[in-house]
MDTraj code that builds the backbone (N, CA, C; nanometers):
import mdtraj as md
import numpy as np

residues = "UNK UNK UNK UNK UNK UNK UNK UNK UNK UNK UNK UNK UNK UNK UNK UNK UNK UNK UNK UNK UNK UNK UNK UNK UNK UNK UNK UNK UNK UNK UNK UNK UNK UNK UNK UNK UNK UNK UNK UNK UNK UNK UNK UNK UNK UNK UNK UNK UNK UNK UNK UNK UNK UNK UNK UNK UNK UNK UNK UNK UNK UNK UNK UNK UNK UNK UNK UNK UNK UNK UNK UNK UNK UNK UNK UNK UNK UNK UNK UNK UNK UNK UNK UNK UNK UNK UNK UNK UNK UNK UNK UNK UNK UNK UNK UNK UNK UNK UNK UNK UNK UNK UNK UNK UNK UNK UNK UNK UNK UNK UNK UNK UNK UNK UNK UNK UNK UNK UNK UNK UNK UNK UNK UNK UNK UNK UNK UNK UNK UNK".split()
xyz = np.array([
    [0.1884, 1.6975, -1.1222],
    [0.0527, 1.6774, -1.0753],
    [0.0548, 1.5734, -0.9641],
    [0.0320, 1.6289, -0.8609],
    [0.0089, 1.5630, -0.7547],
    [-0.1874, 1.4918, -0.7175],
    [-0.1583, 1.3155, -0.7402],
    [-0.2580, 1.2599, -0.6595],
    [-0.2571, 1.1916, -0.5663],
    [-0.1640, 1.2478, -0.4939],
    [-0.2113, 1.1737, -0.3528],
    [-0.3261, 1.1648, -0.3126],
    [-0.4150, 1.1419, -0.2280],
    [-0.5048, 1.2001, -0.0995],
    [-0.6247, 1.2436, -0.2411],
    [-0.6494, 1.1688, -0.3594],
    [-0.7426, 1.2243, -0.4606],
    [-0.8390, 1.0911, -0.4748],
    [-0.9285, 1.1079, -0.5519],
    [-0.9825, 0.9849, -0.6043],
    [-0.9629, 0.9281, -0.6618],
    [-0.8758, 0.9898, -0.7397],
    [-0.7929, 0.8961, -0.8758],
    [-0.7110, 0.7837, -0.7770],
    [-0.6539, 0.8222, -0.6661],
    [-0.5621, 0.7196, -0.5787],
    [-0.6573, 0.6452, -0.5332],
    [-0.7396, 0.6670, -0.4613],
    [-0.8500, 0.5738, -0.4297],
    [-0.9110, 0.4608, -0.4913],
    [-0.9537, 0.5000, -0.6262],
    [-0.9877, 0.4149, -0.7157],
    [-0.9226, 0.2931, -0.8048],
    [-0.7823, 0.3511, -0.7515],
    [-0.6883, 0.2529, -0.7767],
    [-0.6485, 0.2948, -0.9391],
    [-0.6664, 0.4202, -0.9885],
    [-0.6499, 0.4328, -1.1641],
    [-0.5264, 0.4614, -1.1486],
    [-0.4836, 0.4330, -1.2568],
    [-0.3161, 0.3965, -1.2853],
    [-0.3057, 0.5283, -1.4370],
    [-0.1763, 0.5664, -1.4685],
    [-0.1745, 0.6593, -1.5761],
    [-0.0830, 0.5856, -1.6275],
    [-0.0781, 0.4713, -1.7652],
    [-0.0470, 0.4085, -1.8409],
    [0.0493, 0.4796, -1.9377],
    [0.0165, 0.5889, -2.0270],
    [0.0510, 0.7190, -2.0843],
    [-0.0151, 0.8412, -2.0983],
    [0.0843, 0.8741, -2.1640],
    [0.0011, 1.0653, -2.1564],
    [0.1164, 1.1371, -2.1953],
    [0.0479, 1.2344, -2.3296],
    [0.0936, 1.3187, -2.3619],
    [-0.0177, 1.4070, -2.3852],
    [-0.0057, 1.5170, -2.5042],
    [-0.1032, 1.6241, -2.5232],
    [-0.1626, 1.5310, -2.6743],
    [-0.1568, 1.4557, -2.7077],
    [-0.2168, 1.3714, -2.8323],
    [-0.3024, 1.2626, -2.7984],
    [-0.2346, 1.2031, -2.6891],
    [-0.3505, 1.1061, -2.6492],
    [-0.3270, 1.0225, -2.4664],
    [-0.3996, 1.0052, -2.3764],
    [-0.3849, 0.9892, -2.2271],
    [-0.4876, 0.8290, -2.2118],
    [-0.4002, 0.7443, -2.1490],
    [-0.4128, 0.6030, -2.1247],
    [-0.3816, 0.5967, -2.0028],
    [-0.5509, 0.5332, -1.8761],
    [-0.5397, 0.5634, -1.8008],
    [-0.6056, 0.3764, -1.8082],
    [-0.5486, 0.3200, -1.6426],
    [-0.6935, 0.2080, -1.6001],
    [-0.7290, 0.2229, -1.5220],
    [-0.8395, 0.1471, -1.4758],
    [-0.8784, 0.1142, -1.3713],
    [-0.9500, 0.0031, -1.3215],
    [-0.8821, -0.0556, -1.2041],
    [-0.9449, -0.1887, -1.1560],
    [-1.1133, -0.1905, -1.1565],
    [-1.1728, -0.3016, -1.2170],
    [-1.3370, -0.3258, -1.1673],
    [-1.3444, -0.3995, -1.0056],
    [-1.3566, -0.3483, -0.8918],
    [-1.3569, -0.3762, -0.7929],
    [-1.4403, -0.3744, -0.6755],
    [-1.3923, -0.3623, -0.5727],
    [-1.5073, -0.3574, -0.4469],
    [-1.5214, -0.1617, -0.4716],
    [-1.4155, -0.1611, -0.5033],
    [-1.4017, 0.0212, -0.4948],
    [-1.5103, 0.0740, -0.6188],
    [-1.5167, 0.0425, -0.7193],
    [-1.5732, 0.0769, -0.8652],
    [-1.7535, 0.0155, -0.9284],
    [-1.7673, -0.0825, -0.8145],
    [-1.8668, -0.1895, -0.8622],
    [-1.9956, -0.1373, -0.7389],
    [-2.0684, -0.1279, -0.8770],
    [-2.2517, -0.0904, -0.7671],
    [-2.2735, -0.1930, -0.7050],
    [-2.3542, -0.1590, -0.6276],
    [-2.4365, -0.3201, -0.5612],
    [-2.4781, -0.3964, -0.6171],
    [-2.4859, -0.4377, -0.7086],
    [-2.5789, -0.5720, -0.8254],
    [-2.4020, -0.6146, -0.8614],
    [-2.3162, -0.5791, -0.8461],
    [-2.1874, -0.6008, -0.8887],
    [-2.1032, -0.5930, -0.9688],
    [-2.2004, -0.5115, -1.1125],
    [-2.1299, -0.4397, -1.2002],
    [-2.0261, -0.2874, -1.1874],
    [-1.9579, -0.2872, -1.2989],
    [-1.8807, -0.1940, -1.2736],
    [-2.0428, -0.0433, -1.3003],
    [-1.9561, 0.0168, -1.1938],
    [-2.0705, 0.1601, -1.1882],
    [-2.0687, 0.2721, -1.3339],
    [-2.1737, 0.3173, -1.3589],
    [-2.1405, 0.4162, -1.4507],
    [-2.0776, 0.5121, -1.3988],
    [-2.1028, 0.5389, -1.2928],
    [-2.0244, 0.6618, -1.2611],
    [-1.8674, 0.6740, -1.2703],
    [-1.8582, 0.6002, -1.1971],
    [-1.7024, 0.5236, -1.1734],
    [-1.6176, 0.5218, -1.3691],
    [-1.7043, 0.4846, -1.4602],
    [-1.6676, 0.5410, -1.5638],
    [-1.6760, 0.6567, -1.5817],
    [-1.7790, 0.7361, -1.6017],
    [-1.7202, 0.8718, -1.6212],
    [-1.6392, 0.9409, -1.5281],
    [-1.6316, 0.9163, -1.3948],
    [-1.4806, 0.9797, -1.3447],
    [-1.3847, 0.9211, -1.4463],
    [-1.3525, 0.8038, -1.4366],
    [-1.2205, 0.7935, -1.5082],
    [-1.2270, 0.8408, -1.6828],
    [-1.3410, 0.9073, -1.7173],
    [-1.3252, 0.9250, -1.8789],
    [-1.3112, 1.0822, -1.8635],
    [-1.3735, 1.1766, -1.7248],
    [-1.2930, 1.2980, -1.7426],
    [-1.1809, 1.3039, -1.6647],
    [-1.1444, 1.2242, -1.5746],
    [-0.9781, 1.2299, -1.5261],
    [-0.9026, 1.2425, -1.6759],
    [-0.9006, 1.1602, -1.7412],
    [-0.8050, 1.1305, -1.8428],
    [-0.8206, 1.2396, -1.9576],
    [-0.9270, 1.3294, -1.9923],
    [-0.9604, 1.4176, -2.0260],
    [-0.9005, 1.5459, -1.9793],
    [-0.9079, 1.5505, -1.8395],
    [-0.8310, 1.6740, -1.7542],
    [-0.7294, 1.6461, -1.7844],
    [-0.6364, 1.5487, -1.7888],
    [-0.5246, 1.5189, -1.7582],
    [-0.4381, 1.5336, -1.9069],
    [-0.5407, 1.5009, -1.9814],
    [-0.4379, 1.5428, -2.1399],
    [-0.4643, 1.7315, -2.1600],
    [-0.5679, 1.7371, -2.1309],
    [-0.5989, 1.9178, -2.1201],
    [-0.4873, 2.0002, -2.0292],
    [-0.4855, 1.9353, -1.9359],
    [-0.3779, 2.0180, -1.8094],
    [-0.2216, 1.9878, -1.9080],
    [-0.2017, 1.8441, -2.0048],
    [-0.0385, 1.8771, -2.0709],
    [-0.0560, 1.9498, -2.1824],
    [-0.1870, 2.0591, -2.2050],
    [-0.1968, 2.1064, -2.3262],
    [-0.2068, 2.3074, -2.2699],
    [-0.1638, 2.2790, -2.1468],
    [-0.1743, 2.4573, -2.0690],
    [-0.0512, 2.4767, -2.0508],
    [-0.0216, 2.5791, -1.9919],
    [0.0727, 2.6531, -1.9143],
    [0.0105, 2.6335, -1.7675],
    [0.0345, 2.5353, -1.6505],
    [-0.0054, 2.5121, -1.5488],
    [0.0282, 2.6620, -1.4574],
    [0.1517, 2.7298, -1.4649],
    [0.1999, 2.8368, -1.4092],
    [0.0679, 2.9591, -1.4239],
    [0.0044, 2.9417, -1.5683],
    [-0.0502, 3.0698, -1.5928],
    [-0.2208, 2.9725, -1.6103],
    [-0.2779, 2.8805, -1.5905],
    [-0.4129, 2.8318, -1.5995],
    [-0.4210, 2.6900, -1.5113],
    [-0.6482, 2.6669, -1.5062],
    [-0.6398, 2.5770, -1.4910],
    [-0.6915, 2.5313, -1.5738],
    [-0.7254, 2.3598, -1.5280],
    [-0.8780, 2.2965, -1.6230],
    [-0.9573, 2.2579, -1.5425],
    [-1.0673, 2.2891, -1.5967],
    [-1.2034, 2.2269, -1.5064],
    [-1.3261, 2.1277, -1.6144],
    [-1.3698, 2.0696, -1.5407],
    [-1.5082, 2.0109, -1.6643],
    [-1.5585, 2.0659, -1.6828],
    [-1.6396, 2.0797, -1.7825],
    [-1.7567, 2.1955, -1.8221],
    [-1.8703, 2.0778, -1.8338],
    [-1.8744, 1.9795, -1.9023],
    [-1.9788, 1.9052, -1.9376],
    [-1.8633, 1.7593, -2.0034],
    [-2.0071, 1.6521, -1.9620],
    [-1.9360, 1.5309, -1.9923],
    [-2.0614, 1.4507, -2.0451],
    [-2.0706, 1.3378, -2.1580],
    [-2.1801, 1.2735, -2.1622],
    [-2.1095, 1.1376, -2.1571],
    [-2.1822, 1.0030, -2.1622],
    [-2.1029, 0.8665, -2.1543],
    [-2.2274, 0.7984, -2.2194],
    [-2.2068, 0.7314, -2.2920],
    [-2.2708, 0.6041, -2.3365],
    [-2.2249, 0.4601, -2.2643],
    [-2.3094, 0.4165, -2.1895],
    [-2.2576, 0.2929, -2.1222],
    [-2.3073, 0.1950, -2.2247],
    [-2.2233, 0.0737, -2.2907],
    [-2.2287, 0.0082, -2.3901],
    [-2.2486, -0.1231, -2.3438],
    [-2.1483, -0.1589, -2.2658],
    [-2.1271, -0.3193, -2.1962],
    [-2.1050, -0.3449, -2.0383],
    [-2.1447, -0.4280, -1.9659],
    [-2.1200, -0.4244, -1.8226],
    [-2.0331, -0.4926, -1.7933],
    [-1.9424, -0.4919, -1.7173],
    [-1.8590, -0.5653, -1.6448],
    [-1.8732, -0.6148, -1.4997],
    [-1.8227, -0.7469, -1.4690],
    [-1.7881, -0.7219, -1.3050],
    [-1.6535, -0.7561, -1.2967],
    [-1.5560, -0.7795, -1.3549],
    [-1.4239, -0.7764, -1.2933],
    [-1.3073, -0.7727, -1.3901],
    [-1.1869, -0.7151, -1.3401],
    [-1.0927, -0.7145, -1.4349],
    [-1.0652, -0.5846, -1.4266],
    [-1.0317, -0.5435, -1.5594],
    [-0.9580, -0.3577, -1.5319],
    [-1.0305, -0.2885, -1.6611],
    [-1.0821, -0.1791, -1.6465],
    [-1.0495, -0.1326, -1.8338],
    [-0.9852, 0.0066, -1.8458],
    [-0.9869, 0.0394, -1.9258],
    [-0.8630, 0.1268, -2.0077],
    [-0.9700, 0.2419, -2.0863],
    [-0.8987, 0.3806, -2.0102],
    [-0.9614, 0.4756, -2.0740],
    [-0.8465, 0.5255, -2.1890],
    [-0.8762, 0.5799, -2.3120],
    [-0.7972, 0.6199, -2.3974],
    [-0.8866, 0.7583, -2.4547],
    [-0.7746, 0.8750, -2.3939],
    [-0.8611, 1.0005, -2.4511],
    [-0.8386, 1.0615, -2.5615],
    [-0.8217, 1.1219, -2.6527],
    [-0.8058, 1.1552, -2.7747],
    [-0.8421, 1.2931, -2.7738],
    [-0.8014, 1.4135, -2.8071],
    [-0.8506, 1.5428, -2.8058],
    [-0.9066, 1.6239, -2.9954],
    [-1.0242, 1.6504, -2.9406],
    [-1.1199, 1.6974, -3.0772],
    [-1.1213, 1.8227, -3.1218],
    [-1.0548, 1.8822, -3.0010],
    [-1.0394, 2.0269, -3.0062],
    [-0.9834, 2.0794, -2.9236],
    [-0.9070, 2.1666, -2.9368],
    [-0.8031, 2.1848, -2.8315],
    [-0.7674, 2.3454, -2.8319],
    [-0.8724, 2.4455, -2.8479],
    [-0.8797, 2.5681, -2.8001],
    [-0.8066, 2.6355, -2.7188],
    [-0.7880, 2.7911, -2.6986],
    [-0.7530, 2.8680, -2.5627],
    [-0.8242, 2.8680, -2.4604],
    [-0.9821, 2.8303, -2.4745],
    [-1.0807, 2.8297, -2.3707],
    [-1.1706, 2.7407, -2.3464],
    [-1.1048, 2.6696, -2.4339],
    [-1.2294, 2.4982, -2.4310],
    [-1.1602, 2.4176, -2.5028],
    [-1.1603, 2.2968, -2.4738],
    [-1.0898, 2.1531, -2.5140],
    [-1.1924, 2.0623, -2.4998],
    [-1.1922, 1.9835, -2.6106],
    [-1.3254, 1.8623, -2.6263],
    [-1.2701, 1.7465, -2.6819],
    [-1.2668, 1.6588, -2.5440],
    [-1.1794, 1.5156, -2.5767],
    [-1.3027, 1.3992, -2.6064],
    [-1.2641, 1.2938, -2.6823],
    [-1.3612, 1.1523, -2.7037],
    [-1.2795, 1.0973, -2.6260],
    [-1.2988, 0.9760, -2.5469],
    [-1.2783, 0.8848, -2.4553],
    [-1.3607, 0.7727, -2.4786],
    [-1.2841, 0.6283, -2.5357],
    [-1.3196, 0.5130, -2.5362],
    [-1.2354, 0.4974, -2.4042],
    [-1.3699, 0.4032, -2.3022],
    [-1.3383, 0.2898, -2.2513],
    [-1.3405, 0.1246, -2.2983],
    [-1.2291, 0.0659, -2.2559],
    [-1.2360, -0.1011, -2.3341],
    [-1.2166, -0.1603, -2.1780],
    [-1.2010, -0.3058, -2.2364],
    [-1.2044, -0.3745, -2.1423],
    [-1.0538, -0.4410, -2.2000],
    [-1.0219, -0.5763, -2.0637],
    [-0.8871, -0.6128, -2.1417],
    [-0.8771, -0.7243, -2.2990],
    [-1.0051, -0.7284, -2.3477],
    [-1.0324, -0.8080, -2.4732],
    [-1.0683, -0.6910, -2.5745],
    [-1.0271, -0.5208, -2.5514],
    [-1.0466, -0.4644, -2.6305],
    [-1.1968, -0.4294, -2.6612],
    [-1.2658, -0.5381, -2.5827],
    [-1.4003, -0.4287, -2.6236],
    [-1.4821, -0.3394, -2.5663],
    [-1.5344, -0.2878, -2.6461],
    [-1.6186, -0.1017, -2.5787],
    [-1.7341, -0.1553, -2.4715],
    [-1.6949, -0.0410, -2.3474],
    [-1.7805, -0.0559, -2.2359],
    [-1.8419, 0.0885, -2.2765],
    [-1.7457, 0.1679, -2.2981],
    [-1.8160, 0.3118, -2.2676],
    [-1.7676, 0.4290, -2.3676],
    [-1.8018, 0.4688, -2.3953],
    [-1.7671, 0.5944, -2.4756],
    [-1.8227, 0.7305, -2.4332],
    [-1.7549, 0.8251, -2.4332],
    [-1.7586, 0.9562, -2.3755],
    [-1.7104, 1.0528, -2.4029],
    [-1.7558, 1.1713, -2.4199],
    [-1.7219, 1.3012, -2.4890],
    [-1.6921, 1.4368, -2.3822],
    [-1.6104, 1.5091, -2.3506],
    [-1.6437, 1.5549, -2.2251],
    [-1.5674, 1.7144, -2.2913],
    [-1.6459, 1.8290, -2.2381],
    [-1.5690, 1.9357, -2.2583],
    [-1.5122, 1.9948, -2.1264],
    [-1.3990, 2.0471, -2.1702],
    [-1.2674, 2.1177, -2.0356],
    [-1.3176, 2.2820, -2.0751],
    [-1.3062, 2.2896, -1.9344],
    [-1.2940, 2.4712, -1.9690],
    [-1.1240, 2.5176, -1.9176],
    [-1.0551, 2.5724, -1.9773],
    [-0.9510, 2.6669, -1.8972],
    [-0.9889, 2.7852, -1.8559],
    [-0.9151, 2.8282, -1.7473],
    [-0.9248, 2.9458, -1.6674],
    [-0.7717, 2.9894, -1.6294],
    [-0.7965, 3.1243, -1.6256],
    [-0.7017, 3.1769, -1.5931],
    [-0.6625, 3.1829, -1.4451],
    [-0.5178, 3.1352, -1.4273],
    [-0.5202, 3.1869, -1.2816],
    [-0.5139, 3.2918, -1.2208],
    [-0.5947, 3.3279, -1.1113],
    [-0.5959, 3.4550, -1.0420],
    [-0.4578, 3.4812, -0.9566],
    [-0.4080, 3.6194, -0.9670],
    [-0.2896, 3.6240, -0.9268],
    [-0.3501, 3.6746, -0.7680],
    [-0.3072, 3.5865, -0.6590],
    [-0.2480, 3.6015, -0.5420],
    [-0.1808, 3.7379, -0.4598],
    [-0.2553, 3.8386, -0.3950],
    [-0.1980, 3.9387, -0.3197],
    [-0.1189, 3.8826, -0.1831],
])
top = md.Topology()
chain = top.add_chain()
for i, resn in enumerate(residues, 1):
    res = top.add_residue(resn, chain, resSeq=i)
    for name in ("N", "CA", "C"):
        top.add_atom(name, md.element.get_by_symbol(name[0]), res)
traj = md.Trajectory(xyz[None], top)
C-alpha cells in the first residue's frame, strides 16, 4: 500500500501496527489537524479512525481480487485537545465477504478517550480490465 502523495502523508499519521486483528495508527495534533479555535478538528479524527479501519479491512482481502471503501462512519468526540499526538486503535466487529465493521478508540498520550468510532467498509470486487 502505497501513501505517498495521500492524506494520510500529509497529516503526518504514522502506522504504529497492523495486522487483520487489530491496526495502530497516530497522529500529530498540529497546524495540519487543529481548527481555528486550536483544537484538534473532528474531522481530522474521523479520517484517521477510517484510515485505520480501511487499513485493517484491506489486510483482511485479497487486494489482487478486491477493494475497500467506507460505507458509513459515526464518531463520538469525547475530549479536546490542542497538542501532542493521539493514537487510533481499530479492532474489527465483523469481518464479512461484503462488509466489515471496525470500533476505533482514539486516546491521547495519557491513554485517555478523545474519540470513539464505529465505521462500516464495503468490499468490492475488482473489475477486470480489457
Amino acid at each position: 500500500m502505497n501513501i505517498d502523495d495521500t492524506v494520510i502523508k500529509l497529516l503526518g499519521i504514522e502506522i504504529k501496527s497492523s495486522d487483520k486483528e487489530k491496526v495502530q495508527l497516530t497522529m500529530p495534533v498540529d497546524e495540519r489537524t487543529r481548527q481555528p479555535a486550536g483544537f484538534l478538528h473532528g474531522g481530522a479524527s474521523v479520517l484517521l479512525a477510517e484510515t485505520a479501519a480501511s487499513l485493517g479491512s484491506y489486510l483482511n482481502i485479497d487486494p489482487e481480487k478486491q477493494h475497500v471503501f467506507g460505507l458509513e462512519i459515526n464518531a463520538n468526540h469525547i475530549k479536546s485537545k490542542r497538542e501532542g499526538y493521539v493514537m487510533a486503535t481499530a479492532t474489527p466487529l465483523h469481518l464479512g465477504r461484503s462488509t466489515m465493521v471496525w470500533e476505533i478508540n482514539i486516546t491521547d498520550e495519557d491513554e485517555q478517550l478523545i474519540c470513539v468510532s464505529r465505521c462500516t467498509i464495503g468490499v468490492v470486487p475488482r473489475k477486470v480490465r480489457l
